[in-house]
C-alpha atoms as one frame of an Amber mdcrd trajectory, in Angstrom:
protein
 -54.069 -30.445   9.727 -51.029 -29.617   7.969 -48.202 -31.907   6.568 -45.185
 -33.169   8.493 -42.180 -32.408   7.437 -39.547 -35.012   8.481 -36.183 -34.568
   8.662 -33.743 -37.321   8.335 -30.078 -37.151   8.235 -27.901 -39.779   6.665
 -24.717 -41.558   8.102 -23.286 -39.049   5.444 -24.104 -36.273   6.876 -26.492
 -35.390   4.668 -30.237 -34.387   5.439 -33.249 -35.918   3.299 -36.974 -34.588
   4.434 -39.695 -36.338   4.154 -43.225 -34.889   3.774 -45.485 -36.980   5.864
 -49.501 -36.715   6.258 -50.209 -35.591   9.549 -52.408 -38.512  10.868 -50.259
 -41.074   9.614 -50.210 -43.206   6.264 -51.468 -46.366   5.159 -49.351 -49.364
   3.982 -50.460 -47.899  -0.107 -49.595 -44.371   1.217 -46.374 -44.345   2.786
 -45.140 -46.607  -0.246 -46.160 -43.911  -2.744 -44.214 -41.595  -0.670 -41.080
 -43.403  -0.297 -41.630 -43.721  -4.237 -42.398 -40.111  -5.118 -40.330 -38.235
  -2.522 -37.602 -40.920  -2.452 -37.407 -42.962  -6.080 -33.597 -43.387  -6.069
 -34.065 -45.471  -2.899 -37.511 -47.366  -3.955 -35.013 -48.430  -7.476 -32.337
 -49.447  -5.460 -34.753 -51.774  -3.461 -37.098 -52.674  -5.872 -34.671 -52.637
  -8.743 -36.933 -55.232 -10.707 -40.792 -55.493 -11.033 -42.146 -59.125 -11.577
 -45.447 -59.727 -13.367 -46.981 -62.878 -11.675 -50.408 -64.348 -11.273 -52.730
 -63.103  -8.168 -51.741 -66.403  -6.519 -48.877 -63.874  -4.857 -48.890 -60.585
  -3.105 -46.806 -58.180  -5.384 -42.830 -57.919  -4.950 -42.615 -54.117  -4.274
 -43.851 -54.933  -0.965 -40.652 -56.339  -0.278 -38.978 -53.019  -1.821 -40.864
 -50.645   0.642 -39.918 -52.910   3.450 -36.051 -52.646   2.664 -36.766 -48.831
   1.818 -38.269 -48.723   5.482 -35.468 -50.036   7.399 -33.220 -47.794   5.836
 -35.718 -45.044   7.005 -35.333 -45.980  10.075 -31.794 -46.085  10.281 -31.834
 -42.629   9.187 -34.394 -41.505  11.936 -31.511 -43.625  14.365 -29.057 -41.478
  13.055 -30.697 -38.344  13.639 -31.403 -39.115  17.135 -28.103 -39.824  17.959
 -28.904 -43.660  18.028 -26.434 -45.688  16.373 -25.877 -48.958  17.118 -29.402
 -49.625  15.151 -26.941 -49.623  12.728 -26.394 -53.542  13.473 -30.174 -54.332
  13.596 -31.088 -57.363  11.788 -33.861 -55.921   9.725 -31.353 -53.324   8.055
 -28.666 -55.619   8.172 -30.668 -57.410   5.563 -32.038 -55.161   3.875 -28.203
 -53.872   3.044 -26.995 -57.445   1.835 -30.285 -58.047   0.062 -29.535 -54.579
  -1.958 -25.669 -55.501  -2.459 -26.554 -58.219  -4.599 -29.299 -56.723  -6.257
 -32.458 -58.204  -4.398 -32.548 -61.583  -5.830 -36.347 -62.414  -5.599 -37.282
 -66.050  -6.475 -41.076 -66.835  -6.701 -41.994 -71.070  -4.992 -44.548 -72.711
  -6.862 -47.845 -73.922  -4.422 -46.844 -77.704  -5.259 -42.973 -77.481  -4.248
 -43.868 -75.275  -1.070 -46.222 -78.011  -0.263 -43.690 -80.617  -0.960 -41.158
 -78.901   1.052 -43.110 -78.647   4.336 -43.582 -82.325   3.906 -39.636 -83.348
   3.512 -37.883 -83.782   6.646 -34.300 -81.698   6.117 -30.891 -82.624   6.878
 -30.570 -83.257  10.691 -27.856 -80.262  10.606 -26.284 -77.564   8.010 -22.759
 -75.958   8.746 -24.138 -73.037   7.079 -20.826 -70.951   7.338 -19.237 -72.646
   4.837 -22.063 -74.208   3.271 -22.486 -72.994  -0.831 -25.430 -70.544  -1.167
 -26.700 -69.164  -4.438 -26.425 -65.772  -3.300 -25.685 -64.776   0.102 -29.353
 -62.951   0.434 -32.198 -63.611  -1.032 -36.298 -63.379  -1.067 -38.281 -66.056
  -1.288 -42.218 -64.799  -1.909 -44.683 -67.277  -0.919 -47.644 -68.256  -2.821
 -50.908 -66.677  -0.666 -51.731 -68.890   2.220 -49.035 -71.327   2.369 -47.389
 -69.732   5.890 -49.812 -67.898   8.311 -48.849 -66.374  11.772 -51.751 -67.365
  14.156 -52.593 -64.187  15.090 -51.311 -61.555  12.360 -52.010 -63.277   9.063
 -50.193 -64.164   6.167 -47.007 -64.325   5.292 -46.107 -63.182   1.501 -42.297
 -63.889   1.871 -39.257 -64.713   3.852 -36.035 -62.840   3.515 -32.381 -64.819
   4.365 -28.709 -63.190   4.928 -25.293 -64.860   5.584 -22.913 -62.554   7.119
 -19.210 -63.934   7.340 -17.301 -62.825  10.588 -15.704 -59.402  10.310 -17.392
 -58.513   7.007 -17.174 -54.679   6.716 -19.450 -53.070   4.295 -20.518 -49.292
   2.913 -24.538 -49.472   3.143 -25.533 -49.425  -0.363 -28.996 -47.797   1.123
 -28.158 -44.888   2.643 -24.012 -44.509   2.101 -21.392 -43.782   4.590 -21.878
 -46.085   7.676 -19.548 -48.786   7.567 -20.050 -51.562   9.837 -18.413 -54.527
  11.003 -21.356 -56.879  12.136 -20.340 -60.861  13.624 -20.795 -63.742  11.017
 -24.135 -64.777  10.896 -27.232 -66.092   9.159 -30.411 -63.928   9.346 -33.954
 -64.568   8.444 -37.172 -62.574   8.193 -40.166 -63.167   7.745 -43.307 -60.220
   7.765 -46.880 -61.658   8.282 -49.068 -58.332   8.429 -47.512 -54.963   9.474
 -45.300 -56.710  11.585 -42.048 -58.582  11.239 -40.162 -61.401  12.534 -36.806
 -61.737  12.161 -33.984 -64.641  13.860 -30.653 -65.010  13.656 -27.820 -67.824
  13.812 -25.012 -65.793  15.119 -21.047 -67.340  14.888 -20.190 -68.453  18.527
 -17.341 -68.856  19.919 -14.124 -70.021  17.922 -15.842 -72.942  16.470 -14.795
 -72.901  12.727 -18.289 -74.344  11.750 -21.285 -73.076  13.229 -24.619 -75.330
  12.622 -27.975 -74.688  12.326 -30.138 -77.540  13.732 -32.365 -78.212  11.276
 -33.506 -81.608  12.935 -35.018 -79.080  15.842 -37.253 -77.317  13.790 -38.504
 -80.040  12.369 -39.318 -81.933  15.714 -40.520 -78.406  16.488 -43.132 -78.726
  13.631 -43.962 -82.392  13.864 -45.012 -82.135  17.456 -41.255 -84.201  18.566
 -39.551 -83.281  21.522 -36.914 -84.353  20.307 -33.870 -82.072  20.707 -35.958
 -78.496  20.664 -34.263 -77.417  24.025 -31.313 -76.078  21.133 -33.614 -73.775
  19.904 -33.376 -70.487  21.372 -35.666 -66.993  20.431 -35.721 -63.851  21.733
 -37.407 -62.979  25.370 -40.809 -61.335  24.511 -41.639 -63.898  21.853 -45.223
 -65.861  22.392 -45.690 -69.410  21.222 -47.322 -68.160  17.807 -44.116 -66.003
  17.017 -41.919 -68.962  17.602 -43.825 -71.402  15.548 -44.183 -68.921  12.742
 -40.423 -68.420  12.676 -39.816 -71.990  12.848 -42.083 -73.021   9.914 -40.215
 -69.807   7.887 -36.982 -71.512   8.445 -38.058 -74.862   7.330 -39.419 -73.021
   3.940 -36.068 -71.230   3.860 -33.629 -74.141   3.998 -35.829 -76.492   1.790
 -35.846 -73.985  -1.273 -31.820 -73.407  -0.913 -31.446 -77.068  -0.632 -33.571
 -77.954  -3.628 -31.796 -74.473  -5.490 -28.735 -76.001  -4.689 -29.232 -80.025
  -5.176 -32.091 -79.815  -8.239 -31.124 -77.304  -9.909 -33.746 -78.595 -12.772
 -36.552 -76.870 -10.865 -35.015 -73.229 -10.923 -36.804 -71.593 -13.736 -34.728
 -68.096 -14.637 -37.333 -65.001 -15.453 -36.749 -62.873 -18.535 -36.352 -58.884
 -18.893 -39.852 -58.509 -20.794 -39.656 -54.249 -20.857 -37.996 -51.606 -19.678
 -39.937 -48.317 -18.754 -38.138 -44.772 -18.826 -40.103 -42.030 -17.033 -39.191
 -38.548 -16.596 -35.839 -38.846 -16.392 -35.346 -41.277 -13.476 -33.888 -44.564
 -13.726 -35.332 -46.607 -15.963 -37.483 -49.665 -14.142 -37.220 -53.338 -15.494
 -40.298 -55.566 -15.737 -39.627 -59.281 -15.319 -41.433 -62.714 -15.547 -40.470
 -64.471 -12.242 -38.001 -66.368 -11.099 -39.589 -69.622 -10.314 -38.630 -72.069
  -7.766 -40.762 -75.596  -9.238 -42.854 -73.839 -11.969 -43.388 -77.131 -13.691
 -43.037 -79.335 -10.245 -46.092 -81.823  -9.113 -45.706 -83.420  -5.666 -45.602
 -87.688  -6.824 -48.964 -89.558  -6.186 -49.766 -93.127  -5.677 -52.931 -95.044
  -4.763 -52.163 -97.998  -2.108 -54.671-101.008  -2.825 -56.817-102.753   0.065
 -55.646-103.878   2.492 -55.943-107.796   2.503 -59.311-108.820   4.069 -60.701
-105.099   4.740 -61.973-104.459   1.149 -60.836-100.692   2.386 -57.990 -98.729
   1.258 -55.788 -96.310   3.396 -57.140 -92.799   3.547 -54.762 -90.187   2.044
 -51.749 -88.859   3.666 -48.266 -87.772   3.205 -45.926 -90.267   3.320 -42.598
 -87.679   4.449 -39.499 -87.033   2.018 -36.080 -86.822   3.431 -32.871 -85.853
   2.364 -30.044 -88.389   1.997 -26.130 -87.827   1.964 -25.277 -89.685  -0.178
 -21.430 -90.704  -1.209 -19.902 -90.447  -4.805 -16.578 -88.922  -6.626 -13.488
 -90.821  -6.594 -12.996 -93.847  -3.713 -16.571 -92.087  -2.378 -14.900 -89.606
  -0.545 -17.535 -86.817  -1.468 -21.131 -86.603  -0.566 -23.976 -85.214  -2.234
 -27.304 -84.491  -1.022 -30.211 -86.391  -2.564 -34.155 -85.765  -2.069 -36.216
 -88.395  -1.715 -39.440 -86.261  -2.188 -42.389 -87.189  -0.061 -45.656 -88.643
  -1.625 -49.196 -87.811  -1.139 -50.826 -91.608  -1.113 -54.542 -91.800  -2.176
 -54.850 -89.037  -3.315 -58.147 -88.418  -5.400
């Protein structure tokens, strides 16, 4: 069977073809043709490569998933379909690119720490300081699973003030005024799974409920009737995208409030190939590289001659008051503790 030629025209006008196999391509294959029959787009979305250990699924994954959505925006254009131009996928994608895909790697023991630390009740997060305003978190392998489609190698956030108006950076020329918001994605298999905080109403301060997703996750009914997902969605979905959000929120709190744990990668080469741009390889940025959830061993029991059997006792996060006459607050986290453990 012979090739497909694909035709795809940008917001610019301008027409880029794509030569496809004719029965389809594989995850490996259509991200060596996005790279060979597309580089400048691949370097703009994977613009660094990070060597890490097997204990995570490799960043360009993320790259051909940004690359994709701007694919698809093309294809959007060239059917005459435009207002995919607001979809959240690409609307990441485009803020993850304008600040140069910040990619931070969370060590197994944080990540495990973090699901076990109850956050802030609530986070006004349009005013709230972020170290960038998008970012990818990659997960070490089999710390979040979706029930039905697998694992999930990382989780993707965007804040989106109201009335920001931006050029894509993917695929030039569509400007777009989108609704402040804050976006998250998550992909678990082929598939992925995006929500979105959108600004409502005048209210000057949106917040994100944070104490619902965790009553969500610790079986509590307390509150969850605020938490709202798209028609269509099955109970997996929403837990999955609940559990991503805790993830989410814990790492930017801990970026933000222990600042001790960020570890900052290093440029270690930098490959020129045939004229293209050259591509940068990178030890990770780590999240907790050196981190080890605290331990303690609770004696017997008076009497029973037993001791407890392990379990988490829960961190939390604590506002606490300082500057001058106490007038500021800071966060504090009191981490959890794993208690007999062996």
């Amino acid at each position: 069977m012979a090739n497909l030629i694909v035709p795809l025209r940008l917001p610019t006008g301008q027409v880029k073809r794509l030569i496809l196999p004719a029965g389809g391509a594989t995850d490996q294959e259509w991200a060596k043709i996005l790279e060979t029959q597309w580089p400048e787009l691949i370097t703009k979305c994977c613009p660094r490569i990070y060597e890490t250990s097997q204990d995570y699924a490799s960043s360009k994954l993320v790259g051909t998933r940004l690359a994709t959505s701007a694919v698809n925006r093309c294809a959007a254009v060239s059917a005459g379909i435009n207002e995919d131009a607001t979809g959240v996928e690409f609307l990441i994608a485009n803020q993850l690119v304008r600040f140069g895909v910040p990619t931070y790697f969370l060590s197994r023991e944080l990540a495990q720490a973090i699901r076990q630390t109850k956050p802030p009740m609530a986070l006004e997060w349009h005013d709230m300081h972020l170290p960038f305003e998008a970012a990818v978190f990659m997960l070490p392998r089999n710390t979040l699973r979706h029930a039905t489609e697998g694992d999930c190698n990382y989780i993707t956030y965007a804040r989106y003030r109201i009335g920001d108006i931006f050029t894509s950076p993917l695929v030039g020329g569509a400007c777009a005024s989108v609704l402040g918001g804050f976006m998250l994605l998550a992909s678990a298999g082929r598939l992925a799974y995006h929500y979105y905080w959108p600004y409502q109403g005048h209210r000057p301060m949106p917040i994100i409920q944070l104490g619902d997703l965790d009553a969500a996750m610790t079986g509590s009914d307390d509150h969850t009737e605020r938490l709202f997902f798209p028609e269509g969605m099955s109970d997996d979905d929403t837990t999955f995208l609940r559990e991503a959000a805790h993830y989410v929120f814990g790492a930017l709190l801990i970026m933000l409030n222990r600042p001790d744990l960020v570890q900052r990668g290093q440029m270690i080469r930098r490959v020129h190939k045939n004229g293209k741009q050259p591509r940068e390889f990178w030890s990770p940025n780590y999240i907790g590289a050196n981190y080890r959830v605290v331990r303690s061993h609770e004696a017997a029991a008076a009497g029973s001659g037993t001791s407890p059997r392990m379990h988490w006792r829960r961190g939390h996060w604590r506002h606490q008051p300082c500057g001058p006459q106490r007038n500021q607050r800071r966060d504090i986290w009191i981490e959890p503790m794993l208690i007999n453990a062996d």
